[in-house]
C-alpha positions as CSV (number, residue, x, y, z in Angstrom):
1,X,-7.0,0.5,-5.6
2,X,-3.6,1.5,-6.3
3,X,-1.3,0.1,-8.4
4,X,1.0,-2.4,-8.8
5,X,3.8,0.4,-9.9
6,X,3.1,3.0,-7.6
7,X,3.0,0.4,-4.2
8,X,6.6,-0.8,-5.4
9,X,7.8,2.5,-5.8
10,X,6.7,3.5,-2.2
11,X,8.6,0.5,-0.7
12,X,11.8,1.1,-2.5
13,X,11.2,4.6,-0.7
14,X,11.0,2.9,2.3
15,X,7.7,2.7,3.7
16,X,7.2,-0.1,5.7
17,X,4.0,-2.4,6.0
18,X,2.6,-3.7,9.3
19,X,-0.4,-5.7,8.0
20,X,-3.5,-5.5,9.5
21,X,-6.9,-7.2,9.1
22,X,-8.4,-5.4,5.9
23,X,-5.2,-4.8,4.4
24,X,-4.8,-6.0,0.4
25,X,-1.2,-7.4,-1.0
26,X,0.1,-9.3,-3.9
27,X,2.8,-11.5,-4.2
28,X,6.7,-11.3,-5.8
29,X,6.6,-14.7,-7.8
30,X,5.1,-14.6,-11.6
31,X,2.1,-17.4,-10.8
32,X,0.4,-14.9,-8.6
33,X,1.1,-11.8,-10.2
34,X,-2.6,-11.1,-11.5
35,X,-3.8,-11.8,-7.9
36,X,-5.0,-9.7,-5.0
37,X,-5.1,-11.0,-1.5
38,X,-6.8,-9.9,2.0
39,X,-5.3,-10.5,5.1
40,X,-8.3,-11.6,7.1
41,X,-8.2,-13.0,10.9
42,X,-9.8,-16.1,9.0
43,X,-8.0,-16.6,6.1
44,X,-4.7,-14.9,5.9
45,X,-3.1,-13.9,9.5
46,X,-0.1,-12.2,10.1
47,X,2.2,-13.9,12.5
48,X,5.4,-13.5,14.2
49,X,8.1,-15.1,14.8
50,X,11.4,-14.5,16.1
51,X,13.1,-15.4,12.3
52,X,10.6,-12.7,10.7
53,X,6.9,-11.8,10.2
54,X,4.9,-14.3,7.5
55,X,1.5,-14.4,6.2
56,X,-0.6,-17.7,6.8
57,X,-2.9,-19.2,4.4
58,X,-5.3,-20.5,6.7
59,X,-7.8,-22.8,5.6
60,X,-6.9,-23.3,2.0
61,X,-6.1,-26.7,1.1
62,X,-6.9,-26.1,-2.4
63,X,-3.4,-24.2,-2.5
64,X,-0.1,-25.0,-2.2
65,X,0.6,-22.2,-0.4
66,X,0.7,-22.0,3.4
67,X,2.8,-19.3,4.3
68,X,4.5,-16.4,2.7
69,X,7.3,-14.4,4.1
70,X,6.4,-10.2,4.2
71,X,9.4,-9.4,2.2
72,X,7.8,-11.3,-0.6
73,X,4.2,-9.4,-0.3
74,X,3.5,-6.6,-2.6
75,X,1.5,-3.7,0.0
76,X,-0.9,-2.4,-1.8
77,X,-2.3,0.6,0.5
78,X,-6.4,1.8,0.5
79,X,-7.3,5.5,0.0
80,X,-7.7,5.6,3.2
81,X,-4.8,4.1,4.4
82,X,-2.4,6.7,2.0
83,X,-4.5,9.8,3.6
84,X,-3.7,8.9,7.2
85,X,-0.2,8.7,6.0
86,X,-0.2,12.3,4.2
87,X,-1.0,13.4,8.1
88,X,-1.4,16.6,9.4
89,X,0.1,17.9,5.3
90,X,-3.1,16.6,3.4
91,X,-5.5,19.6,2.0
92,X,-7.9,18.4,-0.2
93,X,-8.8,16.1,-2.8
94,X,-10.3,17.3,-5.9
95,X,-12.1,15.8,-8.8
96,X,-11.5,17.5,-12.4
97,X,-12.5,16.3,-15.1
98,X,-10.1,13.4,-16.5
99,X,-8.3,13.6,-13.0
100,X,-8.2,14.0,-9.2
101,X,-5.8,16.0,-7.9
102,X,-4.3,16.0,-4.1
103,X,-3.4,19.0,-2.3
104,X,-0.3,19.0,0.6
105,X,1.9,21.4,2.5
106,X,5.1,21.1,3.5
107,X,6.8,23.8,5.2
108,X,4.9,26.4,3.6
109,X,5.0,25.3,0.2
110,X,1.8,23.9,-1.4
111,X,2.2,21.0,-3.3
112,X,0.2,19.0,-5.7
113,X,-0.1,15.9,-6.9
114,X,-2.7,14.1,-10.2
115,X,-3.0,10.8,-11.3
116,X,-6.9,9.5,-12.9
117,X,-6.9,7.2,-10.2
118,X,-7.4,9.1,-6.5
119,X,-5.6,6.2,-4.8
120,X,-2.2,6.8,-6.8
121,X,-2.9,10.5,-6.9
122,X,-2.4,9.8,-2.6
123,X,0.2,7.1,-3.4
124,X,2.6,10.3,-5.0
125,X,1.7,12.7,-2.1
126,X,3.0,9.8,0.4
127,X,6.3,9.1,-2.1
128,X,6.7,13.0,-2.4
129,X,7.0,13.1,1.9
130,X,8.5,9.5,2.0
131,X,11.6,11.1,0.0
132,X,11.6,14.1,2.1
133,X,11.9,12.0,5.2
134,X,14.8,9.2,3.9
C-alpha cells in the first residue's frame, strides 16, 4: 500500500480522487490517523450533493462518524490504480534486490524511479508526470 507521505504529496500536486468501490483512504483528524478505510457500496458510499461530494458511514452505529467531507480523506491509491495513471509512459517494473524500480518515458527521455515499496516506487512515477502536467 502506499504511504501516508507519498499520497499527500501527490494531492498537493494535484491529483484528484473520484472514489470508487475498492478504493482505500484515511482521514485528516489525529483520532483516525493510524486507520485505513474502504469505500464499499455497503459500508462507505460516496455521494453527491450539490454543496460537495462526502463519504457515508453506512451501517456503523458503533461510531460517531456518519459522514466525512472528500477534502478531509487522505487517497491512498493501489498499484494498480498508480500504473493506469503512468498510462501509455509506463515500461516496466523491476525487482532488485533491496528495491523495485519503475521505468517511464516522457518525450523520449527514459526515466526511473525506486522506492522498497513498488506502490511508492509508482506513486513517484505519477508525481514525476503530475508536475510535468501542473
Amino acid at each position: 500500500m502506499i504511504s501516508t507521505e507519498m499520497a499527500q504529496a501527490l494531492r498537493e500536486a494535484g491529483l484528484v480522487w473520484h472514489p470508487r468501490s475498492g478504493d482505500r483512504f484515511q482521514l485528516d483528524e489525529p483520532e483516525f490517523e493510524a486507520d485505513v478505510f474502504t469505500v464499499s457500496d455497503m459500508t462507505v458510499e460516496p455521494r453527491d450533493y450539490p454543496t460537495g461530494r462526502i463519504l457515508a458511514f453506512n451501517g456503523t452505529t458503533e461510531w460517531a462518524l456518519d459522514s466525512v467531507a472528500t477534502e478531509d480523506a487522505l487517497w491512498l491509491p493501489s498499484e494498480s490504480q498508480l500504473r493506469e495513471m503512468l498510462r501509455s509512459t509506463f515500461r516496466s517494473l523491476r525487482r532488485l534486490s533491496d528495491t523495485y524500480e519503475v521505468e517511464i518515458s516522457i518525450g523520449g527521455s527514459t526515466l526511473v524511479f525506486d522506492h522498497p515499496a513498488p506502490a511508492d516506487a509508482y506513486a513517484h512515477a505519477v508525481l514525476e508526470l503530475l508536475r510535468r502536467t501542473h
